[in-house]
Each structure stands twice: as C-alpha cells, then as structure tokens.
C-alpha positions in Angstrom: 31.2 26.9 -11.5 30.1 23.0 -11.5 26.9 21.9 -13.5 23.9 21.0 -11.2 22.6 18.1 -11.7 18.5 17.2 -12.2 17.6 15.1 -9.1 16.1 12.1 -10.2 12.6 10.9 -8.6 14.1 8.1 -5.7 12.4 5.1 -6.2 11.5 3.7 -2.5 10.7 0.2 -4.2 7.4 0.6 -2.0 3.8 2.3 -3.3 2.2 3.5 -0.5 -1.8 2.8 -0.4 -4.7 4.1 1.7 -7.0 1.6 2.9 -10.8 1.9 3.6 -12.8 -1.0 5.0 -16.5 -1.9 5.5 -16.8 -0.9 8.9 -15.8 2.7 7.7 -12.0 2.3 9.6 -9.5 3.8 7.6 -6.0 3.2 7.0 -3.7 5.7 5.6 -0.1 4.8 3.7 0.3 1.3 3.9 3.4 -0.1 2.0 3.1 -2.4 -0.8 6.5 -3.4 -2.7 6.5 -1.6 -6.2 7.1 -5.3 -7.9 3.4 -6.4 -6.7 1.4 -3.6 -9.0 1.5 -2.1 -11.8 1.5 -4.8 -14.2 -1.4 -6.5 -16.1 -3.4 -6.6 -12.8 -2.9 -2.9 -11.9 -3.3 -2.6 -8.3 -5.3 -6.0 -7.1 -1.8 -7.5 -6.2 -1.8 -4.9 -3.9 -5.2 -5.8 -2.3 -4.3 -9.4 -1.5 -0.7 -8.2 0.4 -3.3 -6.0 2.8 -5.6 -8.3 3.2 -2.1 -10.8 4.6 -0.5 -8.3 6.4 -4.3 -7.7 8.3 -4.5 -11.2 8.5 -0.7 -11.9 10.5 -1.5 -8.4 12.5 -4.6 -9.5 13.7 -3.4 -13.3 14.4 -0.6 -11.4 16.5 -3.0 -8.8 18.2 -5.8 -10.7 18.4 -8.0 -8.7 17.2 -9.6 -9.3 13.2 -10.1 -6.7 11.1 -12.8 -6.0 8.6 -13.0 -6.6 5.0 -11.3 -3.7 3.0 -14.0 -2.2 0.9 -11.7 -0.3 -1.3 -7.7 0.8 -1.8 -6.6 4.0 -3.6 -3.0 5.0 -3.5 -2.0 7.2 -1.5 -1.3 11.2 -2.6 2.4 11.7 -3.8 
C-alpha cells in the first residue's frame, strides 16, 4: 500500500480582499497579488492596488467609484 502524502496549502500567489466604501457599496474578494502585502506595510499595499484597479474600471465604464472606507481580507 503507497504512503499518502500531506497536501500542501496551494499558494494562488493572490490574497483575496473584501472591500467597503463610503457610500456603504461593498465589494467582496478582490485579488491582490501575494508579493504587494504582508511585509513591513501589512496590507496598505493592498489599498493603493484597489484604489488603481477602481480607478482604470471606472475610466473604462465611466462611471467613478467612491472612496474605500476600509479593506479586510477576505474569509479563507
């Protein structure tokens, strides 16, 4: 009989992050790459990549979106 082996965690090389702004909209799993946070900063990095992500969806779309009042990261 072979040996099983422990299945390691796969790293996605993303961190997904939920995303509440002032108006009270809320955004739910938005990707982040893993290299941004985590470091010295913690999870600002992550902040600033929303905020330019909203920025070239709404210049797309058309339509702005509010300031992000907070980020958490998303449940596992």
């Amino acid at each position: 009989m072979a040996k099983s082996k422990k299945k390691q965690p796969v790293d996605s090389g993303f961190v997904l992050f939920d995303v509440i702004y002032e108006d009270g909209a809320r955004t739910s799993n938005r990707k982040v790459p893993s290299a941004l946070v985590g470091g010295l900063d913690g999870d600002e990095p992550a902040r600033a990549f929303i905020e330019e992500q909203d920025n070239k969806i709404a210049e797309m779309s058309g339509n702005p979106r509010g300031p992000i009042k907070s980020i958490t990261r998303s449940p596992a």
